[in-house]
C-alpha positions in Angstrom: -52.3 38.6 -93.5 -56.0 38.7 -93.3 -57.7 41.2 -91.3 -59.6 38.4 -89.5 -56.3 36.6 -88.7 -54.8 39.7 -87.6 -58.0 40.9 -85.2 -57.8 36.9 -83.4 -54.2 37.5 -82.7 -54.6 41.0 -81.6 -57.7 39.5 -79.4 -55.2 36.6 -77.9 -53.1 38.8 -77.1 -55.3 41.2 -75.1 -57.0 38.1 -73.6 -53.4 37.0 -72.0 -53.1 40.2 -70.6 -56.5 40.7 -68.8 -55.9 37.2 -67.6 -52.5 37.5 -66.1 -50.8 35.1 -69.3 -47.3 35.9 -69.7 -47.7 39.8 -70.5 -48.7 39.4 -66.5 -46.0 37.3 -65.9 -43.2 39.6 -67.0 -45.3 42.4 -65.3 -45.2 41.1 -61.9 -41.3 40.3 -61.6 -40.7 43.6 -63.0 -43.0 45.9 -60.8 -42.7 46.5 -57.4 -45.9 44.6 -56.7 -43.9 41.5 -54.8 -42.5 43.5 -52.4 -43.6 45.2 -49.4 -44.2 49.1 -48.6 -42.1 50.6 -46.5 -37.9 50.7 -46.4 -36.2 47.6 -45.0 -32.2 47.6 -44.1 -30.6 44.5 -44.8 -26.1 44.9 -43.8 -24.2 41.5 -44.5 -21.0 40.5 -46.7 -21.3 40.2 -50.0 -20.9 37.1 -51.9 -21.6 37.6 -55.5 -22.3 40.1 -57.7 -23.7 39.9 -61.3 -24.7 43.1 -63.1 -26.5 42.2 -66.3 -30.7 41.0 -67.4 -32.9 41.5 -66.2 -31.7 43.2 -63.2 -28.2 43.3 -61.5 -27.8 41.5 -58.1 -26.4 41.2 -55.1 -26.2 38.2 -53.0 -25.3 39.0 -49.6 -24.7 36.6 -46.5 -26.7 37.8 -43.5 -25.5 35.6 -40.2 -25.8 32.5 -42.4 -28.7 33.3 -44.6 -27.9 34.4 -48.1 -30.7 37.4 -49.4 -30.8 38.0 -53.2 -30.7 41.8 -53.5 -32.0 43.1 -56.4 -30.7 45.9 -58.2 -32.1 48.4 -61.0 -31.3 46.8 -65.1 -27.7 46.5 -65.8 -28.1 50.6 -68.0 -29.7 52.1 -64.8 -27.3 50.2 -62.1 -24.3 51.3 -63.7 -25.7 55.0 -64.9 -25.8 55.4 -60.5 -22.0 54.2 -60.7 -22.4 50.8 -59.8 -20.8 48.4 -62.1 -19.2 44.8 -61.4 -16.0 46.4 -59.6 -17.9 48.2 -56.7 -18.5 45.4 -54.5 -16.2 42.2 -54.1 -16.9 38.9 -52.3 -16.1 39.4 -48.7 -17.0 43.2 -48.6 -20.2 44.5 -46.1 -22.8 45.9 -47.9 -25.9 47.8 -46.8 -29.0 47.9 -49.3 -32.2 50.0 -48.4 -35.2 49.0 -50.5 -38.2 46.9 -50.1 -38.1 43.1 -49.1 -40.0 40.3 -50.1 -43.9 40.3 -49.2 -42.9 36.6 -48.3 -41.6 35.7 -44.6 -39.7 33.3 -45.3 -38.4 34.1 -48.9 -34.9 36.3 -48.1 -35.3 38.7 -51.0 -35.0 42.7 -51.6 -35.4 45.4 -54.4 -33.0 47.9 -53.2 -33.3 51.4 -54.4 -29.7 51.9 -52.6 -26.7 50.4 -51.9 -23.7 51.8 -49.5 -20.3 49.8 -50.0 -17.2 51.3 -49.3 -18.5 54.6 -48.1 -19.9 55.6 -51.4 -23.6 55.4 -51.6 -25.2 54.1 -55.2 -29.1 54.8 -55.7 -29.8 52.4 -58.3 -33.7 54.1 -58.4 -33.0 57.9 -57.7 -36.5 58.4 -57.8 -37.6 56.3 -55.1 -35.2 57.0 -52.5 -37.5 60.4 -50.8 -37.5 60.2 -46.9 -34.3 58.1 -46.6 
């Protein structure tokens, strides 16, 4: 490859990311950024769980509203015990995390989950002052 070619592609690239492109994108969903500070609670029954990419979730039924619970990638989720088997549909569940920044979208990054009595902190590192 030329090294002209090669210097436009590497200068596409970097424009994408200082313009929020897809590099951004991926970014966003990933980070914390789309939720808010502060721990939330959220208790309801669980009614699915899928632990695989990008992230394992939850979906949980709270009085009639189901909230997509968001969990750590499938390597971290299950390195903190959690794996497919520790939550069945129609068992209560309490994640601790951050919701939403949205009002009125019912969504949560939890950095822990309690089912069962056994607690599961899917982000060890962000769980100080719970």
């Amino acid at each position: 490859m030329r090294q002209t070619t090669r210097r436009g592609i590497l200068a596409l690239g970097g424009a994408l990311v200082a313009s929020g492109g897809l590099a951004g994108a991926a970014f966003a969903h990933h980070g914390w950024s789309w939720t808010e500070d502060g721990f939330f609670q959220l208790e309801g029954v669980v009614r699915e769980v899928y632990v695989g990419n990008p992230h394992a979730t939850l979906d949980v039924d709270v009085e009639g509203t189901i909230w997509r619970v968001e969990l750590a990638p499938p390597y971290a989720t299950r390195a903190a015990g959690f794996t497919e088997d520790s939550a069945a549909p129609g068992e209560e569940v309490t994640a601790i995390g951050n919701r939403s920044r949205e009002d009125t979208e019912p969504r949560m990054k939890a950095v822990r989950l309690i089912v069962r009595g056994t607690t599961y902190d899917v982000y060890p590192r962000r769980t100080d002052g719970l």
